[in-house]
N, C-alpha and C positions, 0 to 999 in steps of 0.2 A: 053627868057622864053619858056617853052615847049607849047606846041600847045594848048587850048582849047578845050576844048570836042567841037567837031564841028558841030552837032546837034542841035539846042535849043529843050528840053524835059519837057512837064507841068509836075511835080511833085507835088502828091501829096499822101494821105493814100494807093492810087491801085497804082501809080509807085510810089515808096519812089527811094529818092537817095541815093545810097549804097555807103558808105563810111568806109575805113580800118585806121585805128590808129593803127601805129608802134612807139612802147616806149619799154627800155629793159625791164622791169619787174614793176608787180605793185606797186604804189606807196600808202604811204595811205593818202598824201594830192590829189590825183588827183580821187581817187576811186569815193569820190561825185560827181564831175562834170562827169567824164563817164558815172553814174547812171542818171544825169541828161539829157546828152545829149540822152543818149536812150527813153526819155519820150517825143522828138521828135518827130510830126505823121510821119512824110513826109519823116524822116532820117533812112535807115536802117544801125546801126551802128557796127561795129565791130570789136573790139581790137584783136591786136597780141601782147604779150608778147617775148620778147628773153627770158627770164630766168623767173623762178619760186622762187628766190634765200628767195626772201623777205614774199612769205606765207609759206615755212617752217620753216622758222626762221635764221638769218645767222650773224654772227660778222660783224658787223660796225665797219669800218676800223676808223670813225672819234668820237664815243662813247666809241670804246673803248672795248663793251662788247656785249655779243649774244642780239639779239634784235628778240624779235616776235610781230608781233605788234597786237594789242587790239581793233582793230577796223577793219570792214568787209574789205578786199578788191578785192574780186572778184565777190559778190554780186549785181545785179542791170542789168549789163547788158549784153550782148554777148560779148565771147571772146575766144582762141585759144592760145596754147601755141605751137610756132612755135617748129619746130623739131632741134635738136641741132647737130652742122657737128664739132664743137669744141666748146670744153667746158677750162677755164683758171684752170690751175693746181691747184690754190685757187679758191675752188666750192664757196666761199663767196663772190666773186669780179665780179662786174660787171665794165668792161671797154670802152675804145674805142677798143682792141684787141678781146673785147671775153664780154661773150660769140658767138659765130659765127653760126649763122644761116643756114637752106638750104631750101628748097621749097617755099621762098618768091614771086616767078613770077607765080609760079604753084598756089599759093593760090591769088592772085589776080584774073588770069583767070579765076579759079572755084568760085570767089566769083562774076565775071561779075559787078567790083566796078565801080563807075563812077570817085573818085577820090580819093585821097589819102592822109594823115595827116604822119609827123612827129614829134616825140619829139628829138630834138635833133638832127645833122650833125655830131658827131665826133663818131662814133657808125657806126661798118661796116655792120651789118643788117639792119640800117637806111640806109646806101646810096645803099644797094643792094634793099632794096625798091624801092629808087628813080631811078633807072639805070633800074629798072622793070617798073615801071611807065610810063617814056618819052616814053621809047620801047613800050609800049601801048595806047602812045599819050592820061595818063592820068592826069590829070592836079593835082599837087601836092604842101598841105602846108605844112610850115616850121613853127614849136613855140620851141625856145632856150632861155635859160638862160644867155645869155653872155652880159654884159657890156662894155664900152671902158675902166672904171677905174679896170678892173679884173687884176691878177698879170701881170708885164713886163715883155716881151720875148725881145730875141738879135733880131739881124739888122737880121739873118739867119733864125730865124721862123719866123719873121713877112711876111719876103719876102715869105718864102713859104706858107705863109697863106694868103696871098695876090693871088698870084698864084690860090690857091686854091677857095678864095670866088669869082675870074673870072670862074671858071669852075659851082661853086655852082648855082651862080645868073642863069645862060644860063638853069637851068633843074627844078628851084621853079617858080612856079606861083605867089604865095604869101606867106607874112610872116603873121602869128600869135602874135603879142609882146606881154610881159608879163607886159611892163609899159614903162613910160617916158623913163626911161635910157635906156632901152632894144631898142627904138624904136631907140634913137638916134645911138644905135651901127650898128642897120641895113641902118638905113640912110649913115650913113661914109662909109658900107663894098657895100650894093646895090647901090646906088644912091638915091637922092631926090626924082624921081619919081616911084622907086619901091614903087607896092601896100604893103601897113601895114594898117591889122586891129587889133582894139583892141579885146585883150583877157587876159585883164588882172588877176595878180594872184591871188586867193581869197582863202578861207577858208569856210566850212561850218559855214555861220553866226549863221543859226537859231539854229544850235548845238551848238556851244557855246557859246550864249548869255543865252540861257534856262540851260544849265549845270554851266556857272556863276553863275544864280538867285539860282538855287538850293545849290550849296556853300554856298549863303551870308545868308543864314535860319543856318547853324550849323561855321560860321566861325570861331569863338570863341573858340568853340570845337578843331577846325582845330590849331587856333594856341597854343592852348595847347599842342597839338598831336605834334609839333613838337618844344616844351619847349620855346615856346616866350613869353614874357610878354607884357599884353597887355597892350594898351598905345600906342608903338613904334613903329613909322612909318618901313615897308616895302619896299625894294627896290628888284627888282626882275631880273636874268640873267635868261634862260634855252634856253640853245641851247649847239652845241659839243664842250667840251674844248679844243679846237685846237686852236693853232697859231693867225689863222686869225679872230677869232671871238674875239679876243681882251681881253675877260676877265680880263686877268691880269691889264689891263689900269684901268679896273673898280675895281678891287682889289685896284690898288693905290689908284684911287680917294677917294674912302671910307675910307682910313688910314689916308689921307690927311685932310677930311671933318671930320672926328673921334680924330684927334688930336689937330685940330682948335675948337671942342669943339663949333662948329657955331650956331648947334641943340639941344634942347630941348622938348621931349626925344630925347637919341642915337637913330638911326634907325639900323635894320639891315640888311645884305646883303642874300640872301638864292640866291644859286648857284645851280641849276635844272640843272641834265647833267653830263657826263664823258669823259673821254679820255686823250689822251697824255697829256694835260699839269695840271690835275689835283695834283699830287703831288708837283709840285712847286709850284702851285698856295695857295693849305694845308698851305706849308712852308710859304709863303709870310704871311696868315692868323693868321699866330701863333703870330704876332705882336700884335693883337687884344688880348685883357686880360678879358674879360666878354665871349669870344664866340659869339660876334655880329657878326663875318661870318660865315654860314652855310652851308656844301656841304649835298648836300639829294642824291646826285645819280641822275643817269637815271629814268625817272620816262614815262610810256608808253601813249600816246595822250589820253586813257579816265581821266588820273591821273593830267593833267594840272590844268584844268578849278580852282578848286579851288585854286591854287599858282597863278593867274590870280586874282582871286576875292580876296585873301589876301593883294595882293602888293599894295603899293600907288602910284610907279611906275615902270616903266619896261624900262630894258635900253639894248641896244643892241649897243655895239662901234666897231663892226668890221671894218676892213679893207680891207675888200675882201669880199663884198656881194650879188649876186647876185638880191636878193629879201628882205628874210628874212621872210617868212611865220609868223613866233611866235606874232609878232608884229601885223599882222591881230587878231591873237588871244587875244593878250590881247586887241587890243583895242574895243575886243566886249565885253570885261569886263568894258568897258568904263575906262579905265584909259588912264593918260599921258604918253607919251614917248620919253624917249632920245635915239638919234641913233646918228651913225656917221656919214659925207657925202658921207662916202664911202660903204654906205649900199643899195640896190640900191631901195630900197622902198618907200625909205625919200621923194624924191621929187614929188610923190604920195599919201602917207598919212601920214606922219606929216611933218606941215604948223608950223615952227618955231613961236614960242610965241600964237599959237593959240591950238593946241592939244598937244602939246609937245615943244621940243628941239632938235637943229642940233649943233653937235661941229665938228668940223673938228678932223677927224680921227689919233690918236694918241695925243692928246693933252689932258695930265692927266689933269693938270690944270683946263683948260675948264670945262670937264667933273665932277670936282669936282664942281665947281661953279655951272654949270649946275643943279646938285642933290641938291645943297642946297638953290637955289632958288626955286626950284621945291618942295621942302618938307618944307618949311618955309613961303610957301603961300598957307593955305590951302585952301580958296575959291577959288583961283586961279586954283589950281592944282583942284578939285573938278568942275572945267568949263572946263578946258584943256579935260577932261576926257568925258564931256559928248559931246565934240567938237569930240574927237575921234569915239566915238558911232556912233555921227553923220555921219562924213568922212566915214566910213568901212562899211555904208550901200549901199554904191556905187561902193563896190568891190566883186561881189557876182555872181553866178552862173549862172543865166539869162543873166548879162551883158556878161558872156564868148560865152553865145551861142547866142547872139546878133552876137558878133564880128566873131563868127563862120559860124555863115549864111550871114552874110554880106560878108565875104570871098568866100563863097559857089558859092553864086547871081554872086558872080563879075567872075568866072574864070569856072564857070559851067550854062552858059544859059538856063534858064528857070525854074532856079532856085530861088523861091521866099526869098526874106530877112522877109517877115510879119513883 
């Protein structure tokens, strides 16, 4: 690991510890916790951006459609939009090739950081950070999304990523995790005794538990607005119709549970969300003869809360998950939830048979059983849900800047964890 600030230095409001965050562009689940972490006395905080792609607006390669999004995101605290030396021939794509950065070492030295934050390893302005960092012997974290169950590479990337996470380990200090499974993939690629603290994923709670309560005052309203009859339970998708997020699985299941006739009322399925596989998925729907499946579209983060306080439950069956953000979200609408095991948030916040349901990922069957025990128990499912409330109070913004200063303390002496 790279060296230690080798100083111990009391920090506190008269020296705060300067610290730089390298992410490619802003995001707007992270924009809270930035805003948070700057209401730190003792931290003087400071974002770089590689791209801007996402406060002007840009297509979403996985929606589908032009995306602006509706909620602040460069508000709260300090930040910098590094200067660009290459930019990718599609100005909407942020990759591991590009956007490509330049004065990352120069803006260290004039910021005089103490240490350094990334999001992300496969990002070459993140490792020119890091390659600026060591060469200034300054101690640097690592917080990534990756999982062990994320898609299979051959015997030939694995080896060169193997390759690669011996070079990585020898220049991070510490890792940041975003949960159980995250932690276990740095476990296999660092060792058991590489330092991980937690930092795990969260959501603005107190936002959307207050934009819930405010739904549940016109809901009524709400499901008229979008031609439901009331009465019928609620099952809820919104996330990007791609591949891996599975939808179609949950399409079957609901054809399956809708033709067993198990439910009384029908419930219906409303599909929040766009992209590639919406037309097929149309197609598959047209099986249904009332219109019990509903596509609404892309719909922008302030426009959730309500399709959250509508649903009775919220199912997420991906196959390829890293987290799964939405699921924090609904479950500050207190409802239940079904995910896959391949989702990588389950073993964090839902506790099979206690706030929800786990099926093993791609298993329609399952999955139908799942929904229809789940909506044919309704004190059940009405406990599952406040079980969730409960759970999702424990994944929130202080706890990240716990786990942040506790990283802090450990790899930058005289640094207090409070």
């Amino acid at each position: 690991m790279p060296a230690q600030s080798a100083n111990p230095v009391v920090y506190s409001e008269h020296r705060k510890l300067r610290l730089a965050y390298f992410v490619t562009h802003p995001i707007q689940y992270q924009a809270p916790l930035l805003r948070r972490i700057a209401q730190e006395p003792d931290i003087d905080f400071k974002v770089f951006f590689g791209s801007d792609i996402s406060v002007h607006g840009y297509v979403d390669e996985g929606f589908g459609v032009r995306v602006q999004w509706d909620t602040p995101l460069l508000e709260g605290y300090n930040h910098e939009f590094l200067p660009l030396l290459h930019r990718p021939s599609n100005h909407d794509t942020v990759g591991s090739l590009g956007p490509l950065n330049r004065g990352v070492k120069q803006k260290l030295i004039e910021g005089q950081f103490d240490a350094i934050w990334v999001h992300g390893y496969n990002y070459l302005t993140n490792l020119q950070a890091i390659r600026a960092a060591n060469s200034m012997q300054l101690p640097v974290l690592l917080r990534a999304e990756s999982t062990l169950s994320d898609r299979p590479r051959s015997k030939m990337k694995l080896a060169i990523k193997k390759r690669f996470f011996k070079w990585l380990k020898q220049r991070v200090s510490a890792v940041l995790t975003i949960g159980d499974e995250n932690s276990a993939y740095w476990r296999s690629n660092f060792g058991k005794e590489f330092p991980l603290f937690p930092c795990y994923y969260a959501v603005d709670n107190q936002y959307f538990q207050r934009r819930c309560a405010e739904a549940s005052k016109t809901r009524e309203q709400f499901r008229a607005s979008l031609s439901l009859k009331p009465g019928r339970p609620v099952i809820l998708f919104a996330a990007k119709l791609i591949a891996r997020k599975k939808c179609h699985d949950l399409v079957e299941a609901f054809l399956q549970l809708t033709r067993s006739r198990a439910l009384d009322p029908d419930p219906y399925l409303l599909i929040v969300g766009s992209g590639e596989e919406r037309a097929r998925l149309e197609r598959l729907a047209k099986e249904t003869h009332q219109g019990d499946i509903r596509f609404v579209g892309f719909r922008n983060q302030t426009e959730l809360p309500p399709f959250y306080d509508l649903c009775n439950v919220f199912v997420l069956p991906s196959v390829d998950e890293p987290w799964g953000l939405a699921v924090n979200e609904a479950m500050n609408a207190g409802r239940p939830i079904i995910v896959s095991d391949r989702v990588g948030c389950q073993k964090n916040l839902v506790h099979d048979g206690v706030n929800g349901l786990v099926i093993e990922a791609g298993d329609v069957h399952a999955l139908a059983q799942a929904l229809r025990v789940t909506l044919s128990r309704f004190q059940a499912a009405q406990a599952m849900g406040a079980e969730s409330l409960r759970i999702i109070q424990q994944y929130n913004f202080d706890q990240n800047v716990a786990g942040l200063r506790q990283a802090l303390h450990a790899v930058t002496p005289g640094f207090p964890v409070l």
